[in-house]
C-alpha positions in Angstrom: 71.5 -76.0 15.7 71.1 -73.6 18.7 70.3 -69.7 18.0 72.1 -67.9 20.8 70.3 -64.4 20.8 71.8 -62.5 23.0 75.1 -62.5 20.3 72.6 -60.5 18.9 72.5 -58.0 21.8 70.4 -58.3 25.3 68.2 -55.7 23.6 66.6 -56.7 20.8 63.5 -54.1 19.9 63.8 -52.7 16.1 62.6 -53.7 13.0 65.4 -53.3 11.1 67.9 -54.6 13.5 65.9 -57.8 13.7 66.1 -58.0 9.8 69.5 -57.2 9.7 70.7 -60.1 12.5 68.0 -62.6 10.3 70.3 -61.6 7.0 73.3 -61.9 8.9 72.7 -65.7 10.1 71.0 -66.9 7.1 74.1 -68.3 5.6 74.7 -70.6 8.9 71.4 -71.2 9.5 71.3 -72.7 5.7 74.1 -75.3 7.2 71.6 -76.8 9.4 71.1 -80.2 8.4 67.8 -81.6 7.1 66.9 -83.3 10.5 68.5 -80.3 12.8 65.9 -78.9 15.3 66.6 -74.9 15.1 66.5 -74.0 18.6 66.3 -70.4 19.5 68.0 -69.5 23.2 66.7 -66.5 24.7 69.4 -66.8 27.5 70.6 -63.6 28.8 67.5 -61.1 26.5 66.6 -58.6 28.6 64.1 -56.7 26.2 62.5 -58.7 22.8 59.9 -56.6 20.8 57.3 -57.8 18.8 58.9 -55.8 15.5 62.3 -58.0 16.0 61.1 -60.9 16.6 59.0 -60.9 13.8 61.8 -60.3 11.4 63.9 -62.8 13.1 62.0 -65.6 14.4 59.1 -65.9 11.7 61.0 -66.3 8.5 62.2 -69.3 10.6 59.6 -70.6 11.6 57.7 -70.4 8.4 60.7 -72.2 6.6 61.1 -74.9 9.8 57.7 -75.1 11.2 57.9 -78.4 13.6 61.6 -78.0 13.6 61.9 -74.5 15.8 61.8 -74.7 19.3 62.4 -72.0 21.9 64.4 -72.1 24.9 65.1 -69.9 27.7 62.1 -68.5 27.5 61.1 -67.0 31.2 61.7 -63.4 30.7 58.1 -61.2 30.7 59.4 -59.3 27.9 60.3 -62.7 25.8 56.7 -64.4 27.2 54.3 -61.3 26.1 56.5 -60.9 22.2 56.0 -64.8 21.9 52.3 -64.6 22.7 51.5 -61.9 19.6 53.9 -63.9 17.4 52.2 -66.8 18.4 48.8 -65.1 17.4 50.3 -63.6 14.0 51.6 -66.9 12.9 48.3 -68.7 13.9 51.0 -71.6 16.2 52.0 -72.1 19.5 55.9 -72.6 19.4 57.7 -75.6 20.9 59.6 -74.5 23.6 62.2 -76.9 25.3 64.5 -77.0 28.8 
């Protein structure tokens, strides 16, 4: 299953917001079969704060662990909120091509 965030907006910076888009792809992201990578696109973000992603991308990743993988993932913004995630959560995500 691929997560296209920029549906989400190319500006992704609040809390709530992030929350909000995490409650509003739960259902699909419950259809992912039992073997599905979850892969997260960050194709087209412009701006990804810590605060968002941390609503969005942890519940995922503490529900899929091995199974997340990030893509798209060259934008300073998107490398500098992946790096405190990555220091919250105690990982270091997969990221793919």
């Amino acid at each position: 299953m691929i997560i296209k965030l920029k549906k989400f907006g190319t500006t992704l910076v609040s809390r709530q917001s992030g929350k909000e888009a995490f409650l509003a792809f739960g259902p699909t992201l419950e259809s992912a079969a039992d073997t599905d990578d979850i892969i997260i696109d960050f194709v087209g973000v412009i701006t990804f704060s810590p605060s968002w992603g941390d609503e969005f991308i942890t519940p995922i990743y503490k529900k899929y662990k091995d199974r997340l993988a990030l893509k798209n993932i060259s934008n300073s913004s998107v490398v500098a909120t992946l790096k405190i995630l990555e220091d919250i959560n105690k990982t270091s995500f997969r990221k793919v091509s």
